[in-house]
N, C-alpha and C positions, 0 to 999 in steps of 0.2 A: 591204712589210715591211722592216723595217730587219735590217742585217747579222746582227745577234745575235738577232735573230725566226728567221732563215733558221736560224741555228746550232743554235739550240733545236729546233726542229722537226726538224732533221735529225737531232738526237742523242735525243731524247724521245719520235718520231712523231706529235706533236699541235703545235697553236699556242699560245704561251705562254698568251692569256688563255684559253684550254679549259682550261688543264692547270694553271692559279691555281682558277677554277671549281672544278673536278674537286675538288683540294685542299681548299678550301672546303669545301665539300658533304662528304667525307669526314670534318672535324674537327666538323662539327656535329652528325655522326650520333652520332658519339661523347659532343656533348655530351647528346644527346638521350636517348645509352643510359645517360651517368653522373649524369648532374647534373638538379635541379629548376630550372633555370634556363627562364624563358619563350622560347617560340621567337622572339620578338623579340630578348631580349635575349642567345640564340645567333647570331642571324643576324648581329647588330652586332656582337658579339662575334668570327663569322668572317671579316668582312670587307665585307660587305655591306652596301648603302647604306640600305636599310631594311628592314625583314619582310615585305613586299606583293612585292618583290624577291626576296628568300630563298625566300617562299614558293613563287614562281613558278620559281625555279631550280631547285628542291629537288623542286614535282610533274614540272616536263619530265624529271629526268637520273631519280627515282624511280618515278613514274604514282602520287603519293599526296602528301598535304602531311604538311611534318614534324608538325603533329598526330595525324593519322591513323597515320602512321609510329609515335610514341609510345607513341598508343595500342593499337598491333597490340602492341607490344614488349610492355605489360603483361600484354596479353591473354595471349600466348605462355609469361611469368615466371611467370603466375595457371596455366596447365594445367601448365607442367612440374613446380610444387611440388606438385601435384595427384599428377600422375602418379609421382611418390618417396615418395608415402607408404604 
């Protein structure tokens, strides 16, 4: 690892590309809870080389594809409006 890998990890406790990853995966989720954007064209949109990629990186750090991910979120938005009325 080169000098400024070392730096990074000493001052961040992770290895730069986990902690780009990590990044990633976080701004997607976000797109995934604001936006109609397809989860391809989030994946690309985070950084990611294509959505076969995204996807895979997104069920290892979550245990779900950002589909399913999605799709839980409505599910969850559908009983809370539920449950306020």
């Amino acid at each position: 690892m080169t000098c400024c890998g070392n730096m990074f990890e000493r001052f961040l406790f992770t290895p730069p590309m986990k902690y780009l990853n990590e990044y990633r995966l976080k701004k997607s989720i976000e797109l995934l809870k604001g936006t109609d954007m397809t989860v391809t064209e989030i994946g690309l949109a985070c950084g990611f080389s294509g959505a076969s990629y995204y996807a895979e990186s997104f069920r290892r750090e979550m245990g779900m594809s950002p589909s399913d991910y999605r799709r839980n979120l409505d599910e969850r938005t559908r009983i809370q409006a539920v449950l306020k009325l």
